[in-house]
C-alpha positions in Angstrom: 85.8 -72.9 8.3 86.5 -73.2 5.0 86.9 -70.2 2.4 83.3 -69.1 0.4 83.5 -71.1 -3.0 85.4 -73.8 -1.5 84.5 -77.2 -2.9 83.7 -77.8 1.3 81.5 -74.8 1.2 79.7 -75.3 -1.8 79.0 -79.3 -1.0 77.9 -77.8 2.4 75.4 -75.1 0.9 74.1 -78.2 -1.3 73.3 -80.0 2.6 71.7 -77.5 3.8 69.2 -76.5 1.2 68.2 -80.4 0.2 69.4 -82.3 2.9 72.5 -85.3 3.3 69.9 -87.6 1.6 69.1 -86.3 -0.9 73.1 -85.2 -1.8 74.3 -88.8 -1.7 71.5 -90.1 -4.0 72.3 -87.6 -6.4 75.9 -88.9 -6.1 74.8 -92.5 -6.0 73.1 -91.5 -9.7 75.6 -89.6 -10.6 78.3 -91.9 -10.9 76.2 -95.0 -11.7 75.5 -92.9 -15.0 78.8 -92.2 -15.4 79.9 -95.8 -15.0 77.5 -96.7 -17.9 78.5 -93.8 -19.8 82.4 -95.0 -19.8 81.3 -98.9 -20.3 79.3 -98.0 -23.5 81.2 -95.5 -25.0 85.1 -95.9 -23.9 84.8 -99.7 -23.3 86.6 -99.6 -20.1 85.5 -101.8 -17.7 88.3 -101.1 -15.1 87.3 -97.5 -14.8 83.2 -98.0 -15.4 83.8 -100.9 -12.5 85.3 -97.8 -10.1 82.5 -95.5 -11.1 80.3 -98.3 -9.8 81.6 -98.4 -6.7 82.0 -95.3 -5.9 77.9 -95.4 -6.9 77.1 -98.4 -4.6 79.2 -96.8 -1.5 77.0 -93.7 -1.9 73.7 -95.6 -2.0 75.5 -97.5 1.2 76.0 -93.9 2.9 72.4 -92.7 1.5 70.9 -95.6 2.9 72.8 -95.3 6.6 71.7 -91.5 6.7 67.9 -92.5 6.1 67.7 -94.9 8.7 
């Protein structure tokens, strides 16, 4: 079990109270804005182009945990 406060705990109190779903589309938001955010205003493709991955492979998870 991890410590309270953990980043493990905290993610896991986030679970609990609105569900795997809905964590991983926040995610999947999360760094899709984030990936536009750096591509408009830093110009940096090769980090925005992370950010976007890391978006799609939470819409994959999100997508695996509704079905």
């Amino acid at each position: 079990m991890d410590k309270p406060g953990s980043l493990t705990a905290e993610i896991e109190a986030l679970i609990e109270k609105h569900s795997t779903l809905d964590v991983l589309t926040a995610i999947e938001c999360i760094c899709g804005e984030k990936a536009e955010h750096i591509r408009h205003n830093w110009q940096d493709n090769l980090t925005a182009r992370r950010w976007d991955q890391a978006s799609r492979a939470a819409g994959k998870a999100a997508r695996n945990v509704a079905v």
